[in-house]
N, C-alpha and C positions, 0 to 999 in steps of 0.2 A: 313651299312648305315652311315656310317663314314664319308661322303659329306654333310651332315643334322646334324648339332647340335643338339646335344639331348636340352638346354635348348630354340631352337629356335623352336623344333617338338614342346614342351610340349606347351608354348605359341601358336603355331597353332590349338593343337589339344584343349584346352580352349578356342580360338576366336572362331575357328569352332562351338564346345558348345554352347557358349553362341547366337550364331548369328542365328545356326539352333532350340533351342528354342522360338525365337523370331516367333511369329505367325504372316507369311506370306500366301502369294496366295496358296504352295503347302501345308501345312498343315490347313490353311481354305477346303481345296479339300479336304482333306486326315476325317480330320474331318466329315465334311461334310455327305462324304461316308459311313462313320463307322455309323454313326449315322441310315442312312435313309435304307441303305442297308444291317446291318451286318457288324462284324468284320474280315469276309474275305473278305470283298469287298473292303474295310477300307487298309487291309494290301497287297492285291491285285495293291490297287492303289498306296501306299508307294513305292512297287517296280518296277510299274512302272514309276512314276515319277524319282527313282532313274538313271534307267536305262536309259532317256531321258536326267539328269545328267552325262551321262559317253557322250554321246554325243557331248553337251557342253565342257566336259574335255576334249574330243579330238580336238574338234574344236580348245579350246584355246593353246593347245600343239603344234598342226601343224599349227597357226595361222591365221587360218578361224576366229577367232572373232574379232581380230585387222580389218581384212576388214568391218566387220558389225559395230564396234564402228567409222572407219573414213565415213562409208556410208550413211548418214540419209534414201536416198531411201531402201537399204536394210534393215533397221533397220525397217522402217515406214512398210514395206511390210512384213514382219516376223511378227512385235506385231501386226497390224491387222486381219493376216490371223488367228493370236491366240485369240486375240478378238470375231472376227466373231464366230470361234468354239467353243468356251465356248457359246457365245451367241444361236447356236446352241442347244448345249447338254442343255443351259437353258430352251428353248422357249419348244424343246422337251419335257421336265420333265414335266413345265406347261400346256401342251396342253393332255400330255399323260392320261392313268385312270390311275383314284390312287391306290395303292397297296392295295389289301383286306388283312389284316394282323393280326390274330386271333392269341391267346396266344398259347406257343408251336408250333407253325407253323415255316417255316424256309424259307427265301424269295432267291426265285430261280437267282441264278448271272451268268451269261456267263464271267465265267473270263478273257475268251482272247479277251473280248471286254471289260471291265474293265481296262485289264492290259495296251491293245495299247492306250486305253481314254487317262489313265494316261501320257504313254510315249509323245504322241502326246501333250497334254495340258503343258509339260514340253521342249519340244524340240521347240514351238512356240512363246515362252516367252524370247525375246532375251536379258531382261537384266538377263536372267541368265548367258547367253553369255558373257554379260559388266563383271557382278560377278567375275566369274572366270577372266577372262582378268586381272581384277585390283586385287583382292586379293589376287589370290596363289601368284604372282611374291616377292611379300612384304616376303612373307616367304624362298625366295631362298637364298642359298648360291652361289651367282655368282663365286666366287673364285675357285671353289673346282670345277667347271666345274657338266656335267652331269645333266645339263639343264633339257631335257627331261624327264631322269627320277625320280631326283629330282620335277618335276609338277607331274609326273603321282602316285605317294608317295601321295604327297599332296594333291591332288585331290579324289584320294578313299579313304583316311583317311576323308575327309570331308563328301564323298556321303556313306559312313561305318556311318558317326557320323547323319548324317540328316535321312538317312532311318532307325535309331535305334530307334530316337527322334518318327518319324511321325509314325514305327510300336504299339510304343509304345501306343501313339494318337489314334491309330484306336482299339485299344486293351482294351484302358480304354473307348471311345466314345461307342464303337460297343456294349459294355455290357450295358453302358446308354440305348441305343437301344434298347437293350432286356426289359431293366425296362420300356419304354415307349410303350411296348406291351399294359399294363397295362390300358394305356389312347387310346382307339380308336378314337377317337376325334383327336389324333393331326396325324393319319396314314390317316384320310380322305383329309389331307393339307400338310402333308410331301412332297408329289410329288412338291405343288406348292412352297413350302418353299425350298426345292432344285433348284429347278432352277430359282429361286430369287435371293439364293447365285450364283450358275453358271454365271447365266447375271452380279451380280453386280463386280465377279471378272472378267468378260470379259472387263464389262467397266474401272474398272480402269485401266486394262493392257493397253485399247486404249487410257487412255492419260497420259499413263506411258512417262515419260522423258529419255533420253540416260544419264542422272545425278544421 
């Protein structure tokens, strides 16, 4: 790896840190999840939101997100179609029955309908797209050539550092979880308290800016 400055990696992998800390739309989800559904639903959705992030990495690599940031139509078409679905999986939660949820009980998840939520609620959100765009380049060593895989370095070191963050998240929420067995009161409203958050992160994504 002798094309990557080791004192430019270290500063990457610190902004990474600190930025995937920073509680955003995919760790409000990730949250979210943990909470209402368990710790595997929680961590379920971490990976796939990651993996919704390798998407976006590729895109910016072969330069699919340079067209979506010069395109307002595709950009405006992406974040709403991601709007609507959140808004979606919200209105669902709210309209659905609410989870009967008795101590010691274990609330039944369809993973691979967790996991594509995820992918899909991340691959719809096109400033993840903008994201990547502007931030790995800041990190390149244009000199030393090896472009491509100089971003694809940077890029999993980042979606390594965000899904460690957000598993973490669902690890410590998901056990909250378990303590809030305790209050059947608030499992009579969890459905409609999820999909409160669902719609209100739909709507901000719809008057999410290209800035």
């Amino acid at each position: 790896m002798n094309f990557i400055q080791l004192d430019n990696f270290l500063l990457f992998a610190f902004a990474s840190l600190m930025l995937n800390i920073t509680p955003g739309n995919d760790m409000i989800y990730v949250a979210t999840r943990s909470i209402n559904q368990g710790m595997k639903a929680g961590v379920v959705s971490a990976i796939g939101i990651a993996l919704g992030c390798f998407v976006h990495m590729a895109a910016s690599i072969f330069g699919l997100s340079s067209i979506i940031a010069q395109s307002t139509l595709l950009f405006d078409i992406i974040k709403y179609a991601g709007a609507l679905y959140l808004f979606y999986l919200g209105i669902k939660s709210i309209i659905g029955k609410p989870i009967e949820y008795k101590l010691n009980d274990s609330i039944s998840v369809d993973n691979k309908k967790v996991l594509l939520q995820g992918i899909i609620t991340n691959i719809l959100n096109p400033k993840v797209a903008l994201f990547f765009l502007a931030f790995l380049p800041q990190f390149v060593n244009f000199k030393t050539g090896n472009i491509p895989l100089q971003l694809t370095i940077l890029g999993v070191w980042f979606n390594f550092s965000g899904t460690m963050v957000n598993i973490l998240v669902a690890i410590t929420l998901g056990k909250m979880g378990n303590w809030l067995t305790n209050f059947p009161a608030f499992w009579k409203w969890q459905s409609k308290i999820t999909g409160g958050v669902l719609c209100a992160l739909g709507l901000r994504l719809a008057f999410a800016s290209r800035k």
